[in-house]
GUBA-452836 format. One record per residue: residue number from 0; x, y, z of N, C-alpha, C in turn. Coordinates in nm, 4 decimals. Atoms other than C-alpha are relative to their C-alpha. Example, Ala and Ser with C-alpha at 12.3 -4.5 7.8 and 13.67 -1.06 7.14 Angstrom:
BEGIN
- 0  0.0890  -0.1190  0.0000  1.2300  -0.4500  0.7800  0.0900  0.1200  0.0000
- 1  -0.0820  -0.1190  -0.0060  1.3670  -0.1060  0.7140  -0.0770  0.1090  0.0730
//
This chain:
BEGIN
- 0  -0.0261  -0.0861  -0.1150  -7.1162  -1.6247  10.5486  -0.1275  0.0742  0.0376
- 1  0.0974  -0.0336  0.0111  -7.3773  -1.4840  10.7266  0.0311  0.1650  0.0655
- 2  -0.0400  -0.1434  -0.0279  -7.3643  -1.1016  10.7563  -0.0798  0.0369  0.1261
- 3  0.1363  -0.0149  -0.0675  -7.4940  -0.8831  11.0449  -0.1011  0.0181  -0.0450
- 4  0.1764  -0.0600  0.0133  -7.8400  -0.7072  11.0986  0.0631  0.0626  -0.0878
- 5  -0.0210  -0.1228  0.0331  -7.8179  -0.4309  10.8523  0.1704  -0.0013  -0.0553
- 6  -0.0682  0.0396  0.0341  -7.5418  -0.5494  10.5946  0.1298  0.1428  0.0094
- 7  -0.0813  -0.1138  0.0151  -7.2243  -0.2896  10.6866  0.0954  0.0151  -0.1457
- 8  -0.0741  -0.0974  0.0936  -7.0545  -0.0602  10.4265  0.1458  -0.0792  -0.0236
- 9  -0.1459  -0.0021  0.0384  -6.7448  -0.1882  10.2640  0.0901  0.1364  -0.0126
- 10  -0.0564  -0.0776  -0.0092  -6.4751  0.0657  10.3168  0.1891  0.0086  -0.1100
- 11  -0.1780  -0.0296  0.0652  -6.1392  0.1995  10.1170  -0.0149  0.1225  0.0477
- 12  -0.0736  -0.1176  -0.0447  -5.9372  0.4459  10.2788  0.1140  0.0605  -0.0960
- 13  -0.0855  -0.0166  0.1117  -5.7470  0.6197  9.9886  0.0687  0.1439  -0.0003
- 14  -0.0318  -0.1201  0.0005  -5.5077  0.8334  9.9885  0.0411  0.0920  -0.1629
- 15  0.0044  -0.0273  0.1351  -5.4975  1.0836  9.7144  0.1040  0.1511  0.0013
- 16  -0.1701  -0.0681  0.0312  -5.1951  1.3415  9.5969  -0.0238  0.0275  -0.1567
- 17  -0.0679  -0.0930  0.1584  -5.1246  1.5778  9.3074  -0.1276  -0.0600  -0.1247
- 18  0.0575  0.0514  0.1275  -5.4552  1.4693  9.1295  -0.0768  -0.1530  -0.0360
- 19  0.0172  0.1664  -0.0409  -5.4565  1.0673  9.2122  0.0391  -0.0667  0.0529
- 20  -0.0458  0.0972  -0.1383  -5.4629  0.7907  9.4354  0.1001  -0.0939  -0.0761
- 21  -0.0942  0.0920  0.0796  -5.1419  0.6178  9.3814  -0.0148  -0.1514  -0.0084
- 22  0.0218  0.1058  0.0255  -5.2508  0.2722  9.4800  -0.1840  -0.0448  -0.0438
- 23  0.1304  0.0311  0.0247  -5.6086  0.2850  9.3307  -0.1010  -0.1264  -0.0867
- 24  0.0280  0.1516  0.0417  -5.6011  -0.0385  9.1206  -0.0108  -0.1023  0.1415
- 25  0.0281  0.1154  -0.0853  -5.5347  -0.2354  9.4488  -0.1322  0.0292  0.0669
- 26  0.0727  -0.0104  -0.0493  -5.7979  -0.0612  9.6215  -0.1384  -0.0604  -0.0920
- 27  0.0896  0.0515  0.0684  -6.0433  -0.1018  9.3446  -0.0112  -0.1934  -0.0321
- 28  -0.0095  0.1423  0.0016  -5.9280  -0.4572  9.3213  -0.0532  -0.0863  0.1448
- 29  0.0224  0.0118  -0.1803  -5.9759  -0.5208  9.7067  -0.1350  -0.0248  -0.0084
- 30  0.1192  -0.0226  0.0204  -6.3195  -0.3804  9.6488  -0.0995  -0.1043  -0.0729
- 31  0.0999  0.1759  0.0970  -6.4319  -0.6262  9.4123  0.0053  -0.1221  0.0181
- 32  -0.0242  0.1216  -0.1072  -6.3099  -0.8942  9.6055  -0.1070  -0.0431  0.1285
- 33  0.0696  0.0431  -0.0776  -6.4641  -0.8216  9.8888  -0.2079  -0.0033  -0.0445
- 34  0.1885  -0.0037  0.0262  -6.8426  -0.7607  9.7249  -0.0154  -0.1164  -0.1025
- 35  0.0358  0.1646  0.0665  -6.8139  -1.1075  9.5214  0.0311  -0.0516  0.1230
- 36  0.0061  0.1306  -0.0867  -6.7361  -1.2749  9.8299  -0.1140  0.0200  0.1159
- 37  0.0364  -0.0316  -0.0941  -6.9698  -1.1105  10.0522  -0.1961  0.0133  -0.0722
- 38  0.1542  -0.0302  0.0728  -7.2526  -1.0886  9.7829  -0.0392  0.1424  -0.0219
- 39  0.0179  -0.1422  -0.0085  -7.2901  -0.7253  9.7463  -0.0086  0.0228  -0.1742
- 40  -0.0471  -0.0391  0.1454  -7.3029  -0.5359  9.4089  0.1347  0.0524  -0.0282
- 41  -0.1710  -0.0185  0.0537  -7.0170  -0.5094  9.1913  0.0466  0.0875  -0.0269
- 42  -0.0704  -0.1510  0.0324  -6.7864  -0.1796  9.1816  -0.0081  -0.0215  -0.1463
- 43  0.0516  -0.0284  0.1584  -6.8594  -0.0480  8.8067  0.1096  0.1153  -0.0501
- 44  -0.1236  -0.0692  0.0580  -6.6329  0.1522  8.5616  -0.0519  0.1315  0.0597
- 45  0.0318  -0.0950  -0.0498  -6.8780  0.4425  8.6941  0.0871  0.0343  0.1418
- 46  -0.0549  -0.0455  -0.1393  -6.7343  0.4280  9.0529  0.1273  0.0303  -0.0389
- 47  -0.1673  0.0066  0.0460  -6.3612  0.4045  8.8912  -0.0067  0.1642  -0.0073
- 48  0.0488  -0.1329  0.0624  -6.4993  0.7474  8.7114  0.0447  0.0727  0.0981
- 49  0.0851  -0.0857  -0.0555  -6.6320  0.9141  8.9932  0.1550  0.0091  0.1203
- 50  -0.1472  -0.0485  -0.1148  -6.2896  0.8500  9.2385  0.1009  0.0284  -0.0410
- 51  -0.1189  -0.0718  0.0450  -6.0677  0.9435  8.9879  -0.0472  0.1656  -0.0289
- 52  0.0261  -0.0975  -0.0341  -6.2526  1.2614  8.9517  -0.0386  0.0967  0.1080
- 53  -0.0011  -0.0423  -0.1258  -6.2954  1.3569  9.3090  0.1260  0.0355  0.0294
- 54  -0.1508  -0.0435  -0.0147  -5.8950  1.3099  9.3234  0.0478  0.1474  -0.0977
- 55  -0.0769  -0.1321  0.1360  -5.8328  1.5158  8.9861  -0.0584  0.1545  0.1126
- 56  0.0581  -0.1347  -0.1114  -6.0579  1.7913  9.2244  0.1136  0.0305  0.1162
- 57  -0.0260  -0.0233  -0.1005  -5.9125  1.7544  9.5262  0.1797  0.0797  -0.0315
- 58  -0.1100  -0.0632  0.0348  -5.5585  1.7975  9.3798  -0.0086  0.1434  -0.0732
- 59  0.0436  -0.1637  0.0309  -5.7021  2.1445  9.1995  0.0033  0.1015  0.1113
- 60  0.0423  -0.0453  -0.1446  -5.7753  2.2424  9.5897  0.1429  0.0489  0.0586
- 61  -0.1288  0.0245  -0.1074  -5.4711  2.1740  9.7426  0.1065  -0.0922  -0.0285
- 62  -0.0765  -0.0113  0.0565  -5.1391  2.0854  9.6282  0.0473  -0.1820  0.1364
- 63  -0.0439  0.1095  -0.0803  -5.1187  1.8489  9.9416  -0.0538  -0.1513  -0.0017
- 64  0.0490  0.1486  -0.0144  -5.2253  1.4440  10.0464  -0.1209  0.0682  0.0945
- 65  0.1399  0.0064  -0.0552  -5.5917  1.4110  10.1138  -0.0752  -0.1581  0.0895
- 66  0.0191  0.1234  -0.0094  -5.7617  1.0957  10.2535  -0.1315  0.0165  -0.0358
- 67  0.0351  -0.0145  0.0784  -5.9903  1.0158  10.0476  -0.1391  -0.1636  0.0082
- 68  0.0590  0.0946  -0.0633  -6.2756  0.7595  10.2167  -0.1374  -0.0672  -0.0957
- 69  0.0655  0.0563  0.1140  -6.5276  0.5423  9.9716  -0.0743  -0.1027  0.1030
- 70  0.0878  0.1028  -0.0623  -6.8148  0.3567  10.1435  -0.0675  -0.0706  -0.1085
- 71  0.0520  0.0277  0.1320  -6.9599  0.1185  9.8984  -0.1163  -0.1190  0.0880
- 72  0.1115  0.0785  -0.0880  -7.3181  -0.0827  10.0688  -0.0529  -0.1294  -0.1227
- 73  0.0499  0.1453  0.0536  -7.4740  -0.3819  9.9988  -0.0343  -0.0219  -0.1791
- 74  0.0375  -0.0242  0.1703  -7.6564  -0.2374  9.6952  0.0407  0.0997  -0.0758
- 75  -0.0779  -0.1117  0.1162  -7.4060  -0.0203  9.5272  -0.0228  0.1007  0.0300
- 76  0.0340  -0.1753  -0.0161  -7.4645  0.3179  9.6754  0.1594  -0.0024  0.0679
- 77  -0.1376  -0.0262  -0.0367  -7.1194  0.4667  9.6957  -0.0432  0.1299  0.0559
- 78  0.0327  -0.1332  -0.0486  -7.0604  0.7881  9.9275  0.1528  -0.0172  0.0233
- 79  -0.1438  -0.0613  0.0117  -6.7360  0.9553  9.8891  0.0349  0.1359  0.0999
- 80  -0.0025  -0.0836  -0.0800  -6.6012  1.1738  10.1543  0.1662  0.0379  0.0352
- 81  -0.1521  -0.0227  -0.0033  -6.2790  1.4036  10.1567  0.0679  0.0628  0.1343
- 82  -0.0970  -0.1099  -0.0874  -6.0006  1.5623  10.4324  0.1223  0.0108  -0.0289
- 83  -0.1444  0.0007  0.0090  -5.6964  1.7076  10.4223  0.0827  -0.0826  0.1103
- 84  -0.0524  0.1083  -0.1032  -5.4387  1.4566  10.5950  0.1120  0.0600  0.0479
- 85  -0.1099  -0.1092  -0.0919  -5.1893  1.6071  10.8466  0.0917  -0.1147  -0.0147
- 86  -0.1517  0.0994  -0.0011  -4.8311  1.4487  10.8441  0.0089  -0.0853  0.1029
- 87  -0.0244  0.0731  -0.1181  -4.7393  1.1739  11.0141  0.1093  0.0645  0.1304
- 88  -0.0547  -0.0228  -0.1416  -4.6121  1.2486  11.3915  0.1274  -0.0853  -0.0270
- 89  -0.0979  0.0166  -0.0266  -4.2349  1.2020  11.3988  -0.0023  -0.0996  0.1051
- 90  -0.0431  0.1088  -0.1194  -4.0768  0.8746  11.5696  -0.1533  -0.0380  0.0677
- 91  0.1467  0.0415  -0.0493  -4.4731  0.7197  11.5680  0.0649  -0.1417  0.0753
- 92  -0.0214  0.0892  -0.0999  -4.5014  0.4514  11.8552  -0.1358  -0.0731  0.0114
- 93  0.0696  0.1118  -0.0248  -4.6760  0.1138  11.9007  -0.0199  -0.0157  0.1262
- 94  0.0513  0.0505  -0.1067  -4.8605  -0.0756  12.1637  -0.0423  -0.1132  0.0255
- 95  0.1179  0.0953  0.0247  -5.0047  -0.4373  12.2223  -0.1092  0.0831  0.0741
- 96  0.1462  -0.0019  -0.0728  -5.3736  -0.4678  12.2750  0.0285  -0.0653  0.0843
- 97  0.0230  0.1078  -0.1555  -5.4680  -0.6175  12.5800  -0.1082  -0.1079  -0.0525
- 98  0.0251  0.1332  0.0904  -5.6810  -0.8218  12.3274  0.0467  -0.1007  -0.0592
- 99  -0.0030  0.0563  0.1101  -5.6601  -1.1060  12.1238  -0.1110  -0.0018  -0.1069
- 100  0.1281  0.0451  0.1768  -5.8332  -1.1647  11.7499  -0.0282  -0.1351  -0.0012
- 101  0.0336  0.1785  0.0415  -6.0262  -1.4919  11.6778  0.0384  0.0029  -0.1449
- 102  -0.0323  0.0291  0.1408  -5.8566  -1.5911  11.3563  -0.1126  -0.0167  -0.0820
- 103  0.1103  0.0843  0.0828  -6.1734  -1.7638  11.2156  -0.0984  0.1041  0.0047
- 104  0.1252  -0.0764  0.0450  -6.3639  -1.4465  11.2203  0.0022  0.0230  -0.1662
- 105  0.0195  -0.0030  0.1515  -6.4749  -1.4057  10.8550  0.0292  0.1335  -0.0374
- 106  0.0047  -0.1191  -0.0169  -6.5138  -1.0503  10.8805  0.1256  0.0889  0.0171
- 107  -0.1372  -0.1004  -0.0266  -6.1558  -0.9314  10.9667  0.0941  0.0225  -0.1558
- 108  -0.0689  -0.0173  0.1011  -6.0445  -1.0297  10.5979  -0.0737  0.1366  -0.1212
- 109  0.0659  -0.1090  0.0670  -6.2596  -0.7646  10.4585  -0.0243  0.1452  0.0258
- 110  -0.0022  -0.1115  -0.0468  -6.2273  -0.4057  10.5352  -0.2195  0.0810  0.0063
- 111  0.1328  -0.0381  -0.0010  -6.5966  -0.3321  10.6717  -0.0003  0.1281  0.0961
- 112  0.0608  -0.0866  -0.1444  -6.8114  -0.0636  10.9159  -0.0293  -0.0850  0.1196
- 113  0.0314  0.0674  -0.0575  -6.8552  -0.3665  11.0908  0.1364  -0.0277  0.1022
- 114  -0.1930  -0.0083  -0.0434  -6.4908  -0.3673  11.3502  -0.0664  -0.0065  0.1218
- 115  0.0160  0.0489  -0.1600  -6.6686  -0.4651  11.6878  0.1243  -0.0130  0.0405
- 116  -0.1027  0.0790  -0.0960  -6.3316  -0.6133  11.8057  0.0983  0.1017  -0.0162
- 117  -0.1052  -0.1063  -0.0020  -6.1357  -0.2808  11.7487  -0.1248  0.1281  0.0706
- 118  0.1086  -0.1385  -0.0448  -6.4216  -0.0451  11.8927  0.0269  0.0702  0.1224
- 119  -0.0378  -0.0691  -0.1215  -6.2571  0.0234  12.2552  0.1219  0.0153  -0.0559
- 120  -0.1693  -0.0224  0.0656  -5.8932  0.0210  12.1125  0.0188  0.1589  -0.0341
- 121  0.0395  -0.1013  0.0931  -5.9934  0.2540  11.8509  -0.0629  0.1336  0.1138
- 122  0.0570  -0.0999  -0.0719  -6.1814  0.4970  12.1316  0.1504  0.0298  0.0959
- 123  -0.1593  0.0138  -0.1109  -5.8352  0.4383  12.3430  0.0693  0.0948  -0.0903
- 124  -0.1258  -0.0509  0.0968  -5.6227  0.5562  12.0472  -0.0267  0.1531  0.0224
- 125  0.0497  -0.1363  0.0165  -5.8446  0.9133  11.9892  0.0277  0.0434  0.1214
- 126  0.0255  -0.1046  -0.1341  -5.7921  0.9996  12.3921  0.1992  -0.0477  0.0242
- 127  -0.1767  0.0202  -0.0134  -5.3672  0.8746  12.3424  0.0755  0.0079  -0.1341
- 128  -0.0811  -0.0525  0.1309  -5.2189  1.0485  12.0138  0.0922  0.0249  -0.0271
- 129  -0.1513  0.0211  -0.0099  -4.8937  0.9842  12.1315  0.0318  -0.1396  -0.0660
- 130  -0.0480  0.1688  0.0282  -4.9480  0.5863  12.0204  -0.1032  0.0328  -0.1246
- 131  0.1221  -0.0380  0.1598  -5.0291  0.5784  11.6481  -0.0692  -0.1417  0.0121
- 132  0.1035  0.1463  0.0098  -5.1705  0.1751  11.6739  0.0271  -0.0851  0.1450
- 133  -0.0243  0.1406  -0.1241  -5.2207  -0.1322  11.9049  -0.0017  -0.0848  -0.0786
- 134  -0.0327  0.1058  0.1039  -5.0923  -0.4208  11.7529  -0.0486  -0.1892  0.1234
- 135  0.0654  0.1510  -0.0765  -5.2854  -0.7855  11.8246  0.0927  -0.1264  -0.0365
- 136  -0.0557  0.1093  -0.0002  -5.2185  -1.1008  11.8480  -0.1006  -0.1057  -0.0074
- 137  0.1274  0.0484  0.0066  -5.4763  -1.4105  11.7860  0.0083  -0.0758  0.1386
- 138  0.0800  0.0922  -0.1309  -5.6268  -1.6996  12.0077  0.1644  -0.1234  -0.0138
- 139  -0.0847  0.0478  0.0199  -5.3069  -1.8764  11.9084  0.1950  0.0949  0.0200
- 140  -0.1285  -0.0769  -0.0453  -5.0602  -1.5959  12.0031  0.1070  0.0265  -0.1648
- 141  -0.0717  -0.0255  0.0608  -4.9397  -1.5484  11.6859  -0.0559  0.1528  -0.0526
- 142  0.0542  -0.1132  0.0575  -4.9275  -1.1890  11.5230  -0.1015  0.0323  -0.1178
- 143  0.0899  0.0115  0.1040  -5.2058  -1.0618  11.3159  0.0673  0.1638  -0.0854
- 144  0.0429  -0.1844  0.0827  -5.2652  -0.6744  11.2592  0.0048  0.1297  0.1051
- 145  0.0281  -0.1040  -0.0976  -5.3018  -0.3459  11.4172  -0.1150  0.0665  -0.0384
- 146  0.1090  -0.0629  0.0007  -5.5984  -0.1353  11.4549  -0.0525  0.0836  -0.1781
- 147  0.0139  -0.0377  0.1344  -5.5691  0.0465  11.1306  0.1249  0.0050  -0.0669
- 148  -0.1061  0.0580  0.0879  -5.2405  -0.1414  10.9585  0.0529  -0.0949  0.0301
- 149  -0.0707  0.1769  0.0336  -5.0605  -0.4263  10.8518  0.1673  0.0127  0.0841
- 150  -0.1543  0.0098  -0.0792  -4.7338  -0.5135  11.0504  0.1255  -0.0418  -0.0456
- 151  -0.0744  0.0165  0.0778  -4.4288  -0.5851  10.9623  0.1334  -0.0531  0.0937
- 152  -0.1841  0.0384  -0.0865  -4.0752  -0.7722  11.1448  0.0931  -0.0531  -0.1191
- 153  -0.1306  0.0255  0.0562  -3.7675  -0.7737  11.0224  0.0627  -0.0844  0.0728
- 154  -0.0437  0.1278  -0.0084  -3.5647  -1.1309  11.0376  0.0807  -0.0442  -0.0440
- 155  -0.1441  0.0257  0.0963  -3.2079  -1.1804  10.9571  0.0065  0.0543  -0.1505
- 156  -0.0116  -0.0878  0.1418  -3.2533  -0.9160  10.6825  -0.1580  0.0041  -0.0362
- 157  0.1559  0.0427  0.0734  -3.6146  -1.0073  10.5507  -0.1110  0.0762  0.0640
- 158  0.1563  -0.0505  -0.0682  -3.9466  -0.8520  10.6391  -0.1109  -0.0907  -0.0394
- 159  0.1076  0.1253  -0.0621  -4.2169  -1.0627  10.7293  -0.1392  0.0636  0.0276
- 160  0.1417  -0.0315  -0.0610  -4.6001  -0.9826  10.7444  -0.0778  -0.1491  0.0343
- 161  0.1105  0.1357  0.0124  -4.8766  -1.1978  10.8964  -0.0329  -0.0401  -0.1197
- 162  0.1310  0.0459  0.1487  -5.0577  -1.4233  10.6965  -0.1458  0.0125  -0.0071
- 163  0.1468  -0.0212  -0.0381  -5.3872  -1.3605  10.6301  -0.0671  -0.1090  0.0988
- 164  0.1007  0.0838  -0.0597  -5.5145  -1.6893  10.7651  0.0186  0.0290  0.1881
- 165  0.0754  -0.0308  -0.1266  -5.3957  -1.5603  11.1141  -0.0575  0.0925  0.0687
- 166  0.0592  -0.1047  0.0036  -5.6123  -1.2930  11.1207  -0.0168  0.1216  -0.0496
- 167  -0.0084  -0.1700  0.0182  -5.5591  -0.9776  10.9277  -0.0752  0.0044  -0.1190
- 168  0.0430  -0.0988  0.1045  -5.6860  -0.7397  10.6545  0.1427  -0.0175  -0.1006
- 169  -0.1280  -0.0561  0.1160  -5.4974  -0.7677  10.3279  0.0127  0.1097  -0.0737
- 170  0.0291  -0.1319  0.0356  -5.4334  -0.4311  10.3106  0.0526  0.0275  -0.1632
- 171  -0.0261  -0.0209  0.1216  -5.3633  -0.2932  9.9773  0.1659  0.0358  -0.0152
- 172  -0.1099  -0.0725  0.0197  -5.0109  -0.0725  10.0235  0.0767  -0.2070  0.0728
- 173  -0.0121  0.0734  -0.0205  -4.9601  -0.4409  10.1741  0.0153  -0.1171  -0.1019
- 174  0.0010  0.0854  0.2004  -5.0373  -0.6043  9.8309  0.0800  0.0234  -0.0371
- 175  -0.0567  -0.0274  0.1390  -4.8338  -0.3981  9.6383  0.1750  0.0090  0.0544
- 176  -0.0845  -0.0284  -0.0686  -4.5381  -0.3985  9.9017  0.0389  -0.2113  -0.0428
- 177  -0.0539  0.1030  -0.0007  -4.5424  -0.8266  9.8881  0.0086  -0.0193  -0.2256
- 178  -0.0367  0.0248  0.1694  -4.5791  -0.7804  9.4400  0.1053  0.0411  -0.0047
- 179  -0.1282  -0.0610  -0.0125  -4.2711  -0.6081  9.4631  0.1046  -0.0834  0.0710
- 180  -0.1116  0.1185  -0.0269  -4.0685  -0.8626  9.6291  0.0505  0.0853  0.1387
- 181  -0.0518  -0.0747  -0.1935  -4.0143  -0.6424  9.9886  -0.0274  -0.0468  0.1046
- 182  0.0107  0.0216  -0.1521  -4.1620  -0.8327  10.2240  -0.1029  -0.1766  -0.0730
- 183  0.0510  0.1576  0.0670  -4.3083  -1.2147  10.2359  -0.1154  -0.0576  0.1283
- 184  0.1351  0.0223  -0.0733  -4.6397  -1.3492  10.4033  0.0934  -0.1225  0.0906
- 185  -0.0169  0.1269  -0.0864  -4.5515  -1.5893  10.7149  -0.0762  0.0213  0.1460
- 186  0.0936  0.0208  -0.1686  -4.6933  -1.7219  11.0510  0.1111  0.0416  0.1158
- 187  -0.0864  -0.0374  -0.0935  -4.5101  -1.5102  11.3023  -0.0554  -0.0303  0.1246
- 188  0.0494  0.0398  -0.1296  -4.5005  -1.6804  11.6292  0.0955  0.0882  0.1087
- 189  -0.1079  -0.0783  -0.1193  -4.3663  -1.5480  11.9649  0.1671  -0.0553  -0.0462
- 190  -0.1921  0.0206  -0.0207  -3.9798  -1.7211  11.8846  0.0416  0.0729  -0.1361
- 191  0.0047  -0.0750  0.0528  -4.0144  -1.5551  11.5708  0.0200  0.1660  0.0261
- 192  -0.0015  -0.1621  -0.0558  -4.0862  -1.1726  11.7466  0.1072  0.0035  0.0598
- 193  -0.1235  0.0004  -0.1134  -3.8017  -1.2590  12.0040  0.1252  0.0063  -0.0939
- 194  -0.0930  -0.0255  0.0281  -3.5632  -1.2516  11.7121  -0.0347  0.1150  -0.0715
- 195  0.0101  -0.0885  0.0498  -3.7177  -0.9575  11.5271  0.0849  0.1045  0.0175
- 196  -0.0840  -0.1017  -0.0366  -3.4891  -0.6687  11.4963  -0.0105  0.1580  -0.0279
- 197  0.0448  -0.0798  0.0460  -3.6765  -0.3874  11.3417  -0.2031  -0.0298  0.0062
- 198  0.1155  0.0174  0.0378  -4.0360  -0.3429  11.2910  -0.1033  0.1419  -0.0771
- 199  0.0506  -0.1116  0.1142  -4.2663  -0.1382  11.0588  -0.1566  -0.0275  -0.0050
- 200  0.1507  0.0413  -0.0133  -4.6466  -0.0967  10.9881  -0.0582  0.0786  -0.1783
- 201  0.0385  -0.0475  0.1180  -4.8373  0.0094  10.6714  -0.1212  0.0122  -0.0275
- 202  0.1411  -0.0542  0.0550  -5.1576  0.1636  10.5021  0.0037  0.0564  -0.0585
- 203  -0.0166  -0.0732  0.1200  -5.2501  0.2987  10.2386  0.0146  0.1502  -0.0155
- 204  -0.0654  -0.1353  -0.0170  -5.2437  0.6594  10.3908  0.1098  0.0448  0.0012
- 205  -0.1488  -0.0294  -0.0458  -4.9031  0.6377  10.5139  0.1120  -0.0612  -0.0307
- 206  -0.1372  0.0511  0.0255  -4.6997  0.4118  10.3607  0.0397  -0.1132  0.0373
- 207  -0.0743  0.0843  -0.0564  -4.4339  0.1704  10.4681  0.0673  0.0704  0.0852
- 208  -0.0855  -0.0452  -0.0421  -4.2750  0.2973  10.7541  0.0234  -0.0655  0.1882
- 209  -0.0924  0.0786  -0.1259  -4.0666  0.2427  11.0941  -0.1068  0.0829  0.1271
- 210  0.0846  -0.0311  -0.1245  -4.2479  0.2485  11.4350  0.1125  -0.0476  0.1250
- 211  -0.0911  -0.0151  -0.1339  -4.1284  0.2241  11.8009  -0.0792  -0.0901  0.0832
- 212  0.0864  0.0956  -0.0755  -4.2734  -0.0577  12.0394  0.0252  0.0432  0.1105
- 213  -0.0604  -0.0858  -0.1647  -4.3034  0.1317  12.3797  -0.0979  -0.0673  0.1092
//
């Protein structure tokens, strides 16, 4: 794969509570995934260290959920950066993009600084904080992802996420949601959505939870 100019920052967004991040194996697992496949240096028991003690802090601080952001670069320089995280907005609401995703980008399976193809979306979202995501679709019309989470339809009982191959981020709360037996990787096409009867979105800040397609 050939990276851009100026190899971007691998990213985990972690949320952290009472002390520690509850899904911090997947994240750390994620992490090491993506810097063996991307060539980068390898997360070390030091970094493990250093974000479980930032959490143990942050929970000393404040009793509440933090988000809890981990840049990790080409050559192992980690930079850790904290906020307190405000509650999710009651009855949150969806949107399509007016985009599509090219499946075959390499880049979308890896959570980078590198997100060209979410960069007006993403500026859209910050000036409309009534719509928590925009949810895509690829060059093939089938569902991928949303701006910052994994999607989710419900299907004669079942929940259903994309599959990675048609475009998304395998998010972590996404991992640990299909190890658990709650939801199952498939290629959701439009006759697929047309019977959907629920739908849901997920990240590791916020969870699994129910959205509104407006």
């Amino acid at each position: 794969m050939t990276l851009p100019q100026n190899a971007p920052n691998l990213i985990e967004t972690m949320r952290a509570e009472q002390g520690v991040v509850p899904l911090l194996d997947w994240h750390m697992a994620r992490l090491q995934a993506s810097a063996t496949a991307l060539g980068y240096a390898r997360p070390n028991a030091a970094l493990l260290a250093r974000v479980q003690t930032e959490a143990e802090a942050l929970g000393d601080i404040d009793a509440g959920a933090h988000r809890l952001r981990l840049l990790w670069s080409a050559d192992g320089t980690a930079t850790l950066t904290a906020a307190a995280l405000p509650a999710l907005a009651p009855d949150p609401q969806v949107q399509w993009a007016s985009t599509t995703l090219d499946s075959n980008a390499p880049l979308l399976r890896h959570k980078t600084t590198h997100r060209p193809w979410y960069a007006a979306d993403t500026e859209w979202l910050t000036a409309h904080p009534d719509v928590f995501d925009l949810l895509y679709l690829n060059e093939r019309e089938e569902l991928c992802e949303g701006t910052r989470s994994n999607v989710y339809v419900e299907i004669d009982g079942a929940w259903l996420t994309p599959a990675v191959a048609s475009g998304c981020l395998p998010g972590v709360q996404r991992g640990a949601l299909m190890a658990e037996g709650r939801v199952k990787e498939a290629t959701i096409t439009p006759a697929l959505l047309e019977r959907a009867t629920r739908l849901r979105l997920s990240n590791a800040l916020r969870g699994w939870f129910d959205v509104r397609l407006t």
